[in-house]
C-alpha positions in Angstrom: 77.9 64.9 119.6 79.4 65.5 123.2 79.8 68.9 124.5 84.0 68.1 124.8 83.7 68.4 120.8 81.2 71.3 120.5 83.7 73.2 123.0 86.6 71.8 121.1 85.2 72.8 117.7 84.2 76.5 118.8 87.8 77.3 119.2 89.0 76.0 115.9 86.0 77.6 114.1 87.0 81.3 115.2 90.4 81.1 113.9 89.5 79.0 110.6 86.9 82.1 109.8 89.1 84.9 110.9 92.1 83.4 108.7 89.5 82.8 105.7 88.3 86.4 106.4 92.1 87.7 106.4 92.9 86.1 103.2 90.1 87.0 101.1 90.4 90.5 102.2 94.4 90.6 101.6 93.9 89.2 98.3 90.8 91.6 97.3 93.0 94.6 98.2 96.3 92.6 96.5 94.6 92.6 93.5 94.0 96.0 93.2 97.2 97.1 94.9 98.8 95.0 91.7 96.9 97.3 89.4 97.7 100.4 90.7 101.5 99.8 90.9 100.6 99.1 87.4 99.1 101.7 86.5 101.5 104.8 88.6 104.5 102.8 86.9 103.0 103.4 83.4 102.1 106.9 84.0 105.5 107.5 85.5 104.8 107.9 89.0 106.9 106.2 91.9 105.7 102.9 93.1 103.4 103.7 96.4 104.2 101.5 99.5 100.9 102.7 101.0 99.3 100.4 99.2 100.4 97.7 101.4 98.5 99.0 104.4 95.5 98.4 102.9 96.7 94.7 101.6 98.0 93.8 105.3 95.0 95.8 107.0 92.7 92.7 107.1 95.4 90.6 108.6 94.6 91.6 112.3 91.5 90.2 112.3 93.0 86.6 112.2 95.0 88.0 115.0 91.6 89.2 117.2 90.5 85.6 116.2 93.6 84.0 117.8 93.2 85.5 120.9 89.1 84.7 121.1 90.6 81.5 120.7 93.7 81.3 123.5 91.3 82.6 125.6 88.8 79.6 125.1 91.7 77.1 125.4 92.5 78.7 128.5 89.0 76.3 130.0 91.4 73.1 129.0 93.5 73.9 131.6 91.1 73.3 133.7 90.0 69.9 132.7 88.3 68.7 129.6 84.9 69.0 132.2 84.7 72.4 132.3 84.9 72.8 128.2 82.9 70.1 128.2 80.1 71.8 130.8 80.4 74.9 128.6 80.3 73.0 124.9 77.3 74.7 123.5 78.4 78.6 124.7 81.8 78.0 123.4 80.5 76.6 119.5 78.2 80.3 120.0 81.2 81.9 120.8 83.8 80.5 118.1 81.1 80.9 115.7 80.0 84.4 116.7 83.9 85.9 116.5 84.7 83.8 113.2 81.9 84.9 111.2 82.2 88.7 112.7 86.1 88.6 112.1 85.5 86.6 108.4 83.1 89.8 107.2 85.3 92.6 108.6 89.0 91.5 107.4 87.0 90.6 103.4 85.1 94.2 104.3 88.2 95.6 104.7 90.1 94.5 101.9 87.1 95.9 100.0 87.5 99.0 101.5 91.6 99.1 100.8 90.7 97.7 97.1 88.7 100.5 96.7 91.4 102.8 98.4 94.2 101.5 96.1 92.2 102.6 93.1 91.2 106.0 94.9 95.0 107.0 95.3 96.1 105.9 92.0 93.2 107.8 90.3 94.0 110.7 92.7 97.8 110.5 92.8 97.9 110.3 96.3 95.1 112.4 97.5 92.8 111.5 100.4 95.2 109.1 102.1 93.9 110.5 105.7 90.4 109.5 104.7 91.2 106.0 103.1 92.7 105.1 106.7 89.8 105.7 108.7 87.9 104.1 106.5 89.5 101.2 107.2 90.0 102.1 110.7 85.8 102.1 110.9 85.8 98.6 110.1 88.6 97.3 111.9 86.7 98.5 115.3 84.1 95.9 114.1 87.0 92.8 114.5 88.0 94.8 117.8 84.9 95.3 119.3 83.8 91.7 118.6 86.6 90.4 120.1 86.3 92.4 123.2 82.7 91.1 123.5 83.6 87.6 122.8 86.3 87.4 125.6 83.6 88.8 128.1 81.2 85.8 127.3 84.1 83.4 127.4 83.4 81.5 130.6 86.1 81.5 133.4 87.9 78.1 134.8 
């Protein structure tokens, strides 16, 4: 396998994972938005729209991934050499920011799963809380993707 590819193959890997990540998180915490609404509209309750910061929550981590990414294409400018000569650190790197981006937006949607369910049971109580807790784990996507642009060589 040439280098051109690995390099090639780094950038597509951190945005596949991060947009894998993103899903499965937005559609862990859609399902138990869906519930909730559910069960606040059979109680009586009004609809909550706060449940959609918890689905759209793990959505910035394919964002974090896109940028890792842009940042890595920035080498082609340069000529297909210099992503060639840096193949094997840019597979590391696409690798590294997918997987870390992957974990935190599905972590996340966990977490705002969980959070949909808490406010339902709660009626609303303990909002402030739920939001950090998702705030923890979203300065896992940020930090990774601050470390990953540092390692990102320069053309």
């Amino acid at each position: 396998m040439d280098s051109l590819f690995l390099g090639q193959l780094g950038m597509i890997v951190a945005v596949g994972m991060g947009a894998t990540g993103s899903s499965l998180g937005a559609w862990t915490a859609g399902q138990a938005a869906a519930g909730a609404w559910a069960r606040d509209s059979k109680a009586g309750r009004p609809i909550s729209f706060s449940y959609i910061l918890f689905i759209a929550a793990p959505l910035s981590q394919t964002l974090y991934a896109l940028i890792v990414m842009l940042q890595m294409a920035e080498l082609l400018k340069a000529g297909p050499a210099m992503v060639a000569a840096n193949g094997g650190q840019l597979l590391g790197i696409g690798i590294t920011a997918g997987l870390a981006e992957l974990f935190s937006a599905w972590g996340q949607g966990a977490i705002g799963a969980a959070a949909c369910r808490s406010l339902s049971e709660s009626e609303g109580k303990g909002f402030a809380f739920l939001v950090i807790a998702i705030g923890i784990i979203e300065a896992v996507g940020m930090f990774t993707m601050v470390f990953m642009l540092g390692m990102v060589p320069k053309a």
